[in-house]
C-alpha positions in Angstrom: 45.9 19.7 208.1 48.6 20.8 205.9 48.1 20.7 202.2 51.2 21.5 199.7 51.8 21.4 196.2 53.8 18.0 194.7 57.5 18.7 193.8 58.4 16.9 190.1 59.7 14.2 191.7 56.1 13.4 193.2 54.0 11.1 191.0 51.6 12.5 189.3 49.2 9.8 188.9 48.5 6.6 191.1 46.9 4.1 189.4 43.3 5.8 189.2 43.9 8.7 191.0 45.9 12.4 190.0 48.1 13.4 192.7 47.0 16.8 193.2 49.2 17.9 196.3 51.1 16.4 199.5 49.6 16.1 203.3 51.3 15.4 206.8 53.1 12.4 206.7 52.7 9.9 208.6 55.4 6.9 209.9 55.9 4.5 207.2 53.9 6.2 204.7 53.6 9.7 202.4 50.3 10.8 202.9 48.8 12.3 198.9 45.8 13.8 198.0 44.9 12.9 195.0 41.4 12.8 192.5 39.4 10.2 191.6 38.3 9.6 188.0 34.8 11.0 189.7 36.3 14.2 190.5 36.2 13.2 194.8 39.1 13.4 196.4 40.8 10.8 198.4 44.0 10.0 200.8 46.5 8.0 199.1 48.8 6.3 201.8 52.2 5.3 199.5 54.7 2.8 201.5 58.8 4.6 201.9 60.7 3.3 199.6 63.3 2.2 202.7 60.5 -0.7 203.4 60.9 -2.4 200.3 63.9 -3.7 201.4 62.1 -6.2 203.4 61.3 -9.6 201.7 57.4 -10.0 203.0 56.8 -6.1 202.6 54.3 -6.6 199.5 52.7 -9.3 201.2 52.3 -8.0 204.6 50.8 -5.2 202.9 48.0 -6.4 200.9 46.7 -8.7 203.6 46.7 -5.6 205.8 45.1 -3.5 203.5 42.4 -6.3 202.5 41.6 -6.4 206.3 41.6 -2.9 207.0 38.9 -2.7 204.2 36.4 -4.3 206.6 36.4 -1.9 209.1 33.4 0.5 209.0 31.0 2.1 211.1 31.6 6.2 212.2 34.5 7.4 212.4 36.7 5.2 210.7 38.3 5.9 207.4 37.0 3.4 204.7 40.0 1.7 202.6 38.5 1.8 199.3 41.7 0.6 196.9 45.2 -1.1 197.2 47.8 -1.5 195.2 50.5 -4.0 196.5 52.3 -4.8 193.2 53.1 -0.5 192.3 56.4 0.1 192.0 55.7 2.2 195.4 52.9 0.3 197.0 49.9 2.0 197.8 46.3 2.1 199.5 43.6 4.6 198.7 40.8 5.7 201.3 38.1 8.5 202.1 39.2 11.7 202.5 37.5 13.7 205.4 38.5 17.4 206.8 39.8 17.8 209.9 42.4 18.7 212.5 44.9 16.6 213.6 44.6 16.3 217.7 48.3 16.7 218.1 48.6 19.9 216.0 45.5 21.1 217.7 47.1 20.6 221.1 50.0 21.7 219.8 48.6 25.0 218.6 45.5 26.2 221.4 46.7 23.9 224.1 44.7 21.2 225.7 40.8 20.5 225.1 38.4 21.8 227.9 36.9 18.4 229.6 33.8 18.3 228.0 35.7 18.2 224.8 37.8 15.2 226.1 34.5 13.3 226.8 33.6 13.7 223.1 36.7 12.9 222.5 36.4 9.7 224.1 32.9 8.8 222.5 34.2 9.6 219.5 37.1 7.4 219.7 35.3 4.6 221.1 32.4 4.5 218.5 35.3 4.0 216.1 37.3 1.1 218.0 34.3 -0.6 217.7 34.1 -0.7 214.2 38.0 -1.8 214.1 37.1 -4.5 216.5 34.2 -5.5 214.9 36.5 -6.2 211.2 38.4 -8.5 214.0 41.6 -6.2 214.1 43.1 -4.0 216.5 44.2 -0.8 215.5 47.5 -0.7 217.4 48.3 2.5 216.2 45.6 5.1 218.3 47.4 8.4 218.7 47.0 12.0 218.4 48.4 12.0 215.0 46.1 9.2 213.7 43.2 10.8 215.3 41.4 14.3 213.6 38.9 16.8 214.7 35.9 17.2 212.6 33.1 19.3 212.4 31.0 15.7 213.0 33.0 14.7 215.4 36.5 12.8 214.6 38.2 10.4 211.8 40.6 7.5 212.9 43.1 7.0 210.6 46.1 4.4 210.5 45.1 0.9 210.9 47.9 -1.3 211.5 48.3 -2.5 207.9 52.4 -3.6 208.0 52.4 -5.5 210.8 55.0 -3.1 212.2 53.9 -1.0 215.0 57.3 -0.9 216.8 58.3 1.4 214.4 55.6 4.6 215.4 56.5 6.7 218.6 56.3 4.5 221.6 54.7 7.1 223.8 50.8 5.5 222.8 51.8 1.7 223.1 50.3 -0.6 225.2 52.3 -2.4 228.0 51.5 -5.6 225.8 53.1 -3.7 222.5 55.9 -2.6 224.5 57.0 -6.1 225.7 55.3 -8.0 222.2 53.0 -10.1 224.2 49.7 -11.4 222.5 47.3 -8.7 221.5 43.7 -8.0 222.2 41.5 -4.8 221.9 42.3 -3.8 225.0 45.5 -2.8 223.6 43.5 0.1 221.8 41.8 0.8 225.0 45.3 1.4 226.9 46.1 4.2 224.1 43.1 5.6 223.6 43.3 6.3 227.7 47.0 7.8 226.7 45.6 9.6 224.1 42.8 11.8 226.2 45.3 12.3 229.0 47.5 13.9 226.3 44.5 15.7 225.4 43.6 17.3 228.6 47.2 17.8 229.6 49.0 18.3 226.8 51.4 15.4 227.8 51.6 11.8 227.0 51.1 10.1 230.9 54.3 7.8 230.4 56.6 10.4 228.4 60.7 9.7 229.2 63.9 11.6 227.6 64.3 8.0 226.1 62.7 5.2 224.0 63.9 2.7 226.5 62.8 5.0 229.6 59.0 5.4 227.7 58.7 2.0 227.5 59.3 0.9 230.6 57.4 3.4 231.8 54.3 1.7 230.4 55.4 -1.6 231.0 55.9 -1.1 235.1 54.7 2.9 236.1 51.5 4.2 236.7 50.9 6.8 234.4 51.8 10.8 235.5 48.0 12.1 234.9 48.9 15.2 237.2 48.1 17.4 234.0 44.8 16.1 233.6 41.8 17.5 235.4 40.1 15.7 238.3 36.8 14.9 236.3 38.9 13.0 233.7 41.3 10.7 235.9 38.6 8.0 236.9 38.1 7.3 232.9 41.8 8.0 231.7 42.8 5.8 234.9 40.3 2.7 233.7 41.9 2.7 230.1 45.6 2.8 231.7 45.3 -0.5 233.8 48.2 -2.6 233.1 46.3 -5.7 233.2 43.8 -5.8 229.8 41.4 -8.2 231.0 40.5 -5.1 233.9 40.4 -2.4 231.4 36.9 -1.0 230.1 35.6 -1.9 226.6 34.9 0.7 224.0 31.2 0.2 224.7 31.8 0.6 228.4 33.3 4.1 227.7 30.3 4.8 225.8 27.9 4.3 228.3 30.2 5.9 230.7 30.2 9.4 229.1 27.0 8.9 227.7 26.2 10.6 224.3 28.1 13.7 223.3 28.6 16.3 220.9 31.6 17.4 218.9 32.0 20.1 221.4 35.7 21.2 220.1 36.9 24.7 220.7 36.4 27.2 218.2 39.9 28.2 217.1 39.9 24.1 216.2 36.7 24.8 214.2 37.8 28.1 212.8 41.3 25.9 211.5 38.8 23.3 210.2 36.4 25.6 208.2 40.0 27.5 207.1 40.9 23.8 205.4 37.3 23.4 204.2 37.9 26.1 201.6 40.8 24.9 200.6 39.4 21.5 200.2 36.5 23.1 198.5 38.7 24.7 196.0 40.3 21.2 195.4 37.1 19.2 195.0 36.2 22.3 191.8 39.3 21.7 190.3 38.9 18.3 190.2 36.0 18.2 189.1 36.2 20.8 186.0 38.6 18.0 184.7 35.7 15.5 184.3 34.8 14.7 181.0 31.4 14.6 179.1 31.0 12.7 176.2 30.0 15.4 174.6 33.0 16.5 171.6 33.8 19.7 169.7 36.8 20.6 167.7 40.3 21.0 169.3 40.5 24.9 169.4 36.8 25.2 170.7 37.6 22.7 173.5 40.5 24.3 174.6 38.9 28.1 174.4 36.2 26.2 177.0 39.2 25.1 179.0 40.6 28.5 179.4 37.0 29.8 180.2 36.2 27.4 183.1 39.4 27.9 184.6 39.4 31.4 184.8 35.5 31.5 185.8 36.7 28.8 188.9 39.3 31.0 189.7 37.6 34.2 189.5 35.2 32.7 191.6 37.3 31.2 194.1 39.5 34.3 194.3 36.1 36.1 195.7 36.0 33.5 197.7 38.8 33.6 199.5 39.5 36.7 199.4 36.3 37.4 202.0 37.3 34.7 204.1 40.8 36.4 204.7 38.7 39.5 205.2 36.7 38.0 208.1 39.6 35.8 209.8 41.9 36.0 212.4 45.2 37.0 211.4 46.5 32.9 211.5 43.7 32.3 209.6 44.8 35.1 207.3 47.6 33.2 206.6 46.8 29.9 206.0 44.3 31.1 203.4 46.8 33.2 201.7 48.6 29.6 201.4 45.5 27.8 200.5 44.9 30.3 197.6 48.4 29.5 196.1 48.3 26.2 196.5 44.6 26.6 194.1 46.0 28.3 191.5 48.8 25.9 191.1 46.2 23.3 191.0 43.8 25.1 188.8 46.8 25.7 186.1 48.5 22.1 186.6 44.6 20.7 185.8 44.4 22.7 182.9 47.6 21.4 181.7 46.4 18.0 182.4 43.2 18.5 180.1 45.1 20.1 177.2 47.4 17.4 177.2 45.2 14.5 177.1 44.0 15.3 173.7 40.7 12.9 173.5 38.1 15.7 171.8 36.4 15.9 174.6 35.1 18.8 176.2 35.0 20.2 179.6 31.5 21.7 180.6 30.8 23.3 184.3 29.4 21.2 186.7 25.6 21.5 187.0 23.9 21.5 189.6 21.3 23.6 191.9 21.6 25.1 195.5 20.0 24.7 198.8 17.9 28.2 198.7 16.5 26.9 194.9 15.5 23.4 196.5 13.9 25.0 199.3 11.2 26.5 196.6 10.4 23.7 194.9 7.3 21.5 195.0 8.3 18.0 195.5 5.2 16.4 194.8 4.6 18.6 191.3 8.0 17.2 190.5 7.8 13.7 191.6 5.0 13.4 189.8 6.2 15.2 186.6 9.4 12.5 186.7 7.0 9.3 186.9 5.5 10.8 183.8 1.9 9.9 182.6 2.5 6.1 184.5 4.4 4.0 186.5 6.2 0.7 184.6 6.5 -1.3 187.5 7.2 -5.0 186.7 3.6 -6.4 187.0 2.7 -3.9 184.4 2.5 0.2 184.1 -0.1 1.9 186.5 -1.4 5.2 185.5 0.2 8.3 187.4 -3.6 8.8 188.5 -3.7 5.6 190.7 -0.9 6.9 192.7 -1.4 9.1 195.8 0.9 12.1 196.5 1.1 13.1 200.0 4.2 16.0 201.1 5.6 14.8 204.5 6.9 16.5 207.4 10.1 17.8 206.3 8.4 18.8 202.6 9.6 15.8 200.7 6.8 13.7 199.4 5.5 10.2 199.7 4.4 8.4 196.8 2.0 4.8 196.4 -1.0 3.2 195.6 -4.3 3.0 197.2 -4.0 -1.0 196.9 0.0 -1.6 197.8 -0.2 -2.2 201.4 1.8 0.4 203.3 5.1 0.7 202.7 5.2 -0.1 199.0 6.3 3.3 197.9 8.6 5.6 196.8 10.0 9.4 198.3 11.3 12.2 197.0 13.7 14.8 199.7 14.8 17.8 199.0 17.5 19.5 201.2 18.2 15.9 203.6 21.3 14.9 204.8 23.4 13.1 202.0 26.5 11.8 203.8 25.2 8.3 204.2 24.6 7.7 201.0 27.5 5.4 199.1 30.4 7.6 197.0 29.1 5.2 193.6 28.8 7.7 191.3 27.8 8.5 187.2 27.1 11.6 185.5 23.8 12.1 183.5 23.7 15.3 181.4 26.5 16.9 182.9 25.0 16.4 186.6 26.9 14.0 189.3 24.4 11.6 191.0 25.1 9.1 193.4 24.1 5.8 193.5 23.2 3.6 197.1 22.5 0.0 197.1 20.5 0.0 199.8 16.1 0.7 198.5 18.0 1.6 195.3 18.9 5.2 197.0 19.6 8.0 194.3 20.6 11.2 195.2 22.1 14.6 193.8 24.2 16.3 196.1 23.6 20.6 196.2 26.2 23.3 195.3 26.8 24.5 198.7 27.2 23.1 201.8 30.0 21.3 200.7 27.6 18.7 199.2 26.5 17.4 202.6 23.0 18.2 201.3 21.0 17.6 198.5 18.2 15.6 196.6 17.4 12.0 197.9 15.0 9.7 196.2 14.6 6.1 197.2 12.3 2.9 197.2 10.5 1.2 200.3 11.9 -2.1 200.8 9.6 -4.0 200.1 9.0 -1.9 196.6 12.3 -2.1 195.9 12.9 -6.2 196.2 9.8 -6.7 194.2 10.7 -4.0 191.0 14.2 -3.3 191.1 15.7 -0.1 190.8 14.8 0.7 187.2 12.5 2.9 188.4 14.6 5.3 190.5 17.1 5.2 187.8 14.6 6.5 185.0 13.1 9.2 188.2 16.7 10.6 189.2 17.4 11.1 185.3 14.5 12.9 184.9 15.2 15.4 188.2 19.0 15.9 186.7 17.6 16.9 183.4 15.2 19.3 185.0 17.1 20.9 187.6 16.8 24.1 186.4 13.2 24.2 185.6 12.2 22.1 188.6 8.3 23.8 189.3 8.3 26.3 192.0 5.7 26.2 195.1 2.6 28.1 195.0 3.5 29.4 198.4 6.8 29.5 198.5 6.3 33.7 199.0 5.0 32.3 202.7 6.2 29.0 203.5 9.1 28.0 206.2 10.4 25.6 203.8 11.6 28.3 201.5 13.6 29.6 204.6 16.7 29.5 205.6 16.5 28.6 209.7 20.2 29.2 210.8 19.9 32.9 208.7 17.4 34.1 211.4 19.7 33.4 214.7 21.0 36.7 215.8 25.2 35.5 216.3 24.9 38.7 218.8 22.3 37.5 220.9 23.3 33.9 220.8 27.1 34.9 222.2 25.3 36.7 224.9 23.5 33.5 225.9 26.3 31.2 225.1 29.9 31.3 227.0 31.3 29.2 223.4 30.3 29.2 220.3 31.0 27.3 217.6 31.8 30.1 214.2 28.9 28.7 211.9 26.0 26.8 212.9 25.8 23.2 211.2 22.6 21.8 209.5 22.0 18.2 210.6 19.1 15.8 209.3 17.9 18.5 206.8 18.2 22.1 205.7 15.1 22.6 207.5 16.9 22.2 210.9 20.0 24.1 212.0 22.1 23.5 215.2 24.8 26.3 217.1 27.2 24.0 219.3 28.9 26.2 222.2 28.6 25.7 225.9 24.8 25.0 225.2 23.1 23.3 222.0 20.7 25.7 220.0 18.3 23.8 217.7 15.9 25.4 215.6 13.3 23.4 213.2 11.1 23.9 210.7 8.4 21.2 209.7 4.8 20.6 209.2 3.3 19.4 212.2 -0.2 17.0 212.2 -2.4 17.5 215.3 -4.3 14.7 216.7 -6.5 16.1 219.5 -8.2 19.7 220.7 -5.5 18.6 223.7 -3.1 18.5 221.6 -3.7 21.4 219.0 -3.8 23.6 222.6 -1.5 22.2 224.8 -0.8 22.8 228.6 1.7 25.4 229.4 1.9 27.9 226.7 3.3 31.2 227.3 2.8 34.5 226.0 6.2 36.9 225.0 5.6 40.0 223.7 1.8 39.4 222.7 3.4 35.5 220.5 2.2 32.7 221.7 4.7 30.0 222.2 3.8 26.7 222.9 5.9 23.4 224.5 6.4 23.4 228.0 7.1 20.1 228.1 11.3 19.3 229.2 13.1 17.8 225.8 12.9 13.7 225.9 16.2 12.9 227.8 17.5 15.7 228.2 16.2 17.1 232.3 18.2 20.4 231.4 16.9 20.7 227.8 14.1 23.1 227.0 11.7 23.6 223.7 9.1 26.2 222.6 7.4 25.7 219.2 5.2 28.3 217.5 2.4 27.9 214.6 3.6 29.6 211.6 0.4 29.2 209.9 -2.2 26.4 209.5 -2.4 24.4 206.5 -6.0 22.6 207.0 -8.0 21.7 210.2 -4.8 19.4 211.8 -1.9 20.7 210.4 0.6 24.0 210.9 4.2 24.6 209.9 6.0 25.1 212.6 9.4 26.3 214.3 10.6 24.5 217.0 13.5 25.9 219.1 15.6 23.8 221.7 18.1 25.0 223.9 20.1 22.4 226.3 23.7 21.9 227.9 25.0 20.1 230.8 24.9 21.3 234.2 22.6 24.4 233.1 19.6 25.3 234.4 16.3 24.5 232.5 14.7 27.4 233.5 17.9 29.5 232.5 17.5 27.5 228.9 13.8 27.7 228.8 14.4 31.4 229.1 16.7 31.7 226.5 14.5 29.4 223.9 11.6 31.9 224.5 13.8 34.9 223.5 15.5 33.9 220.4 12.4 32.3 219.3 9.9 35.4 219.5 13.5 36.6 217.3 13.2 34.1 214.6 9.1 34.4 214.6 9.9 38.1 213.9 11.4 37.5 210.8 9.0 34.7 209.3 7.2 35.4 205.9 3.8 37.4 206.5 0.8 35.8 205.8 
């Protein structure tokens, strides 16, 4: 992904959104970055000006966009606005970082084959979102397609009506002779695109536009690039006739479930865009605005403070990241740091020029390390205040029961509400589901869900993939409303800062950081690839390593049910620790687990830490080695008691 600074002939603003720099183009369209009035930042897809030429343009366009704003599911990128009646028509969608698959190619040469089978799940769990809407994509390719860190982002749904006027090299042999259109058409590129993957080469590639596409239309493809574990899929999606090709589910179920196992010069490009994106996201947000007001000279001193505090910041930041990178990555992060300051100085223009009174105050928020402390029950219970208005009447904060759960959120209800009619509170949990509806209350940004009235409160690291949740059971939620997780996620945002602390936090694995006691060292010995930076999943209290094997490690608080289970069959003993779990990992015949009791909490429950180790065609006993090694590692470095 390429980011560059606009020229001054580039708009600056789109209807609601500030142009803040340019991205690889793509046919038909210039590709923009740009900032929402929320601070996010989103893709803005703006129509060539050659196009207006045609009569049915404008029209074509908004029915397109319209449609593609149905398509959902993973992988897809979410069409969020349109504008068919700009002077430049225009559609706005998510934003997501990545790596294109053709520059990746391009750049470290084709993916191993277990990345191509990711690549096909991936691809396929997508297409069936798009076919779901009721469209067909007709425009799968290796530019439409990036690599991400959670696995890929399909881009470029057919929204012109015009998909003659891409590259022919991804057609279908129905696009290429404009016969009726099915899904299978996506199927046919999607089986081009992974043979490009593997080989490096599109399977029907010809010196000429007329040569390509009768290549599709009447050859079998040239898949003498791709390797022999591939060709019975790639083959499949290639068959000329549609009704004989495989559906996307079909190609799910053929590969089976996979990981984003890319290679780690694509991750190490990703993370290299991350910070630049990162450095984005800041600037854009500084430029919110609180309602807050204070004279014109005091604003603008703020102004000038903020932006030099962001850049100061951000210089340290990137300034360690060239320290630690490759020499490429050296120099796309001395780019990315240019194209920040222009950004950070062409936002402060932006403020000073606006002139409303209003000031600009530093986001506020708290980090992952500060929410691991925290006691979510104390502050639950200090947000619902001395009762609960719900809408038969308030209930006094003594009726309700306050139980911390596994992952050490904590469950809220009432001795008489049947189960289910309650509320949570998560701290540290996976925030990435959770709708991009946003408002700010006291100068923090908190998201808003539909769905059991979901609040949430994204952290200051970890790009904001983590943070506070708080949401309603159904049930509780159709019968009050969401009143109450309004007035309960006001409260949290207020007391960020003095949120109370754990009594044990001194000993506790939830103030613990899991993927800061993997040894990288020890972990490269054991793994042939490995990812740069492990990835946290469904909380901060779990941390994966991707690389030729999967390393999990997990924290929680684990309830024992029997004396079988609280001493379990098959524990081993490694230098004088006692790990328990000799059990194989549910569906997985290669994957093995050891846990180990960190300390109890009463008669039937212990925190834990639970370490997995699996890959394909590994040995288990080779894995189950490998568990027991780095986990008598990590138990090492746990708090004393």
């Amino acid at each position: 992904m390429t980011i560059t600074p606009p020229s001054p002939a580039d708009p600056t603003q789109l209807g609601r959104f500030r142009v803040l720099g340019l991205l690889d183009p793509q046919p038909n369209f210039r590709v923009l970055l740009a900032a929402a009035p929320d601070g996010s930042l989103r893709v803005v897809e703006q129509v060539l000006p050659g196009l207006l030429e045609q009569d049915d343009l404008r029209i074509r366009f908004r029915h397109g966009a319209v449609s593609a704003m149905r398509v959902g599911g993973p992988g897809n990128a979410a069409v969020l606005d349109v504008d068919a009646d700009d002077e430049m028509p225009w559609l706005a969608r998510t934003f997501t970082i990545g790596m294109r698959l053709d520059r990746a190619v391009a750049e470290f040469g084709p993916l191993p084959v277990e990345a191509v089978r990711a690549l096909a799940f991936f691809v396929a769990q997508a297409l069936q979102g798009v076919h779901a809407a009721g469209l067909v994509h007709q425009r799968v390719r290796p530019d439409t397609v990036s690599l991400t860190r959670d696995g890929i982002e399909l881009v470029g749904v057919d929204v012109l009506g015009d998909s003659g006027s891409a590259p022919p090299d991804y057609l279908s042999p129905e696009q290429s002779v404009r016969s009726e259109l099915t899904s299978a058409a996506d199927v046919f590129a999607l089986g081009s695109v992974l043979a490009f993957a593997a080989g490096a080469v599109a399977p029907f590639t010809a010196p000429s536009v007329p040569y390509t596409l009768f290549n599709i239309a009447q050859r079998e493809p040239d898949l003498a690039a791709v390797p022999e574990q591939l060709r019975e899929l790639i083959a499949a999606c290639l068959r000329k006739d549609p009704r004989s090709r495989p559906s996307p589910a079909q190609i799910i179920a053929y590969v089976g479930a996979q990981r984003p196992e890319w290679p780690s010069a694509v991750i190490e490009e990703i993370d290299s865009t991350a910070g630049t994106v990162a450095g984005l996201l800041d600037a854009a947000q500084a430029q919110i605005h609180t309602e807050d007001t204070e004279p014109d000279g005091s604003r603008f001193d703020s102004m000038v403070r903020a932006s030099a505090d962001f850049a100061r910041d951000r210089y340290a930041w990137t300034k360690s990241r060239i320290d630690a990178s490759s020499s490429r990555a050296r120099r796309a992060l001395v780019v990315s740091a240019a194209v920040l300051m222009l950004v950070v100085t062409s936002g402060l223009y932006w403020l000073v020029q606006e002139g409303d009174g209003s000031k600009v105050a530093p986001p506020v928020g708290i980090s992952l390390a500060e929410l691991r402390q925290i006691d979510s029950c104390a502050w639950l219970r200090s947000a619902l205040g001395d009762s609960v208005a719900l809408k038969t009447g308030p209930t006094p904060i003594a009726s309700w029961r306050f139980d911390v759960e596994k992952q050490w959120g904590c469950y809220a209800d009432q001795e008489q509400l049947v189960n289910g009619d309650g509320m949570r509170l998560e701290l540290g949990v996976d925030l990435r589901d959770v709708p991009p509806n946003r408002k700010v209350v006291d100068g923090v940004t908190v998201l808003e869900g539909a769905q059991y009235c979901g609040r949430a409160i994204a952290s200051t690291d970890d790009d904001g993939r983590s943070g506070i949740l708080f949401e309603l059971d159904k049930s509780f939620a159709e019968q009050h409303g969401c009143a109450i997780a309004d007035r309960v996620i006001a409260d949290l945002a207020r007391t960020l800062r003095t949120a109370p602390r754990s009594a044990d936090a001194a000993i506790s694995l939830a103030a613990v950081d899991p993927c800061g006691l993997v040894d990288r060292a020890a972990l490269s010995a054991a793994f042939s690839r490995l990812t740069p930076r492990p990835t946290t999943h469904e909380s901060v209290h779990q941390c994966r390593w991707y690389g030729s094997r999967v390393l999990i490690v997990d924290f929680s608080r684990e309830f024992v049910f029997s004396r079988e289970a609280a001493e379990p069959e098959g524990s081993v003993v490694v230098d004088g620790i006692t790990l328990r779990g000799a059990n194989p990992m549910v569906g997985a015949t290669d994957g093995c687990s050891r846990t180990y009791r960190h300390r109890a909490l009463d008669e039937k429950r212990y925190e834990t830490v639970k370490l997995s180790v699996s890959g394909p065609d590994v040995d288990r006993a080779a894995n189950c080695q490998i568990a027991e090694s780095l986990l008598v590692q990590v138990v090492r470095q746990l708090p004393k008691i």
